[in-house]
N, C-alpha and C positions, 0 to 999 in steps of 0.2 A: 327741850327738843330732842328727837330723837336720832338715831344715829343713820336714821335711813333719809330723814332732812337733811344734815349734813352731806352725807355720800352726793347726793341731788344738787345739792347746793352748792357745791364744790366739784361739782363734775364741768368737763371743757365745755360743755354745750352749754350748761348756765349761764357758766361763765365769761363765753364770749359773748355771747347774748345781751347779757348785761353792761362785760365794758362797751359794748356798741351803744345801747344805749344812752348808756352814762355820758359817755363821750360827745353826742349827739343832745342831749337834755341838760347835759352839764354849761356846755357852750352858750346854748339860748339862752338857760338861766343867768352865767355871768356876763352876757351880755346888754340883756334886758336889766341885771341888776346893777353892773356895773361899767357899763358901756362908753362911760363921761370919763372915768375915772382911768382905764386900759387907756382911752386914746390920747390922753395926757401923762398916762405913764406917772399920774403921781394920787396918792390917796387909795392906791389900793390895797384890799383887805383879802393877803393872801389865806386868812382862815378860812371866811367866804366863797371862795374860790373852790378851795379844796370842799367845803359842805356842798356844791352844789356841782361836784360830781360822783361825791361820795352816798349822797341820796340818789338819787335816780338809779344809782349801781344797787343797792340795797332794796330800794320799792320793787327793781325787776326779778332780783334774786328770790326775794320772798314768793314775788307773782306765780314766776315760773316752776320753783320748789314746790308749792301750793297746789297749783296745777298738776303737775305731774303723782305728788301724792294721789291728790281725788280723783284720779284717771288710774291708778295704781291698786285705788282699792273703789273702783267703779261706783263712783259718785259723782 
């Protein structure tokens, strides 16, 4: 990857972008996945947890990095 992906992908705007997202798509996911297991407060799988707000932060990063390149070199 290049260094002007990086810069992008690492800039405020990405990035807040994306923890909103994350934030937002993380929740419904460990809800819908583990919604039994939070409300009993027992069998939870705090790896889980963190993948499913670590993805969504990552699918938007790409998105919006993506984006902005092909808008960058008018595509």
């Amino acid at each position: 990857m290049t260094k002007e992906f990086w810069s992008i992908a690492l800039s405020k705007r990405v990035a807040l972008n994306a923890l909103r997202v994350a934030l937002v798509i993380g929740t419904i996911l460990n809800i819908i996945n583990q919604g039994s297991a939070f409300l009993a407060w027992h069998g939870i799988h705090w790896g889980h947890v963190a993948l499913n707000f670590i993805t969504p932060f990552c699918v938007a990063t790409w998105s919006a990095t993506k984006n902005e390149l092909d808008r960058r070199r008018g595509k």
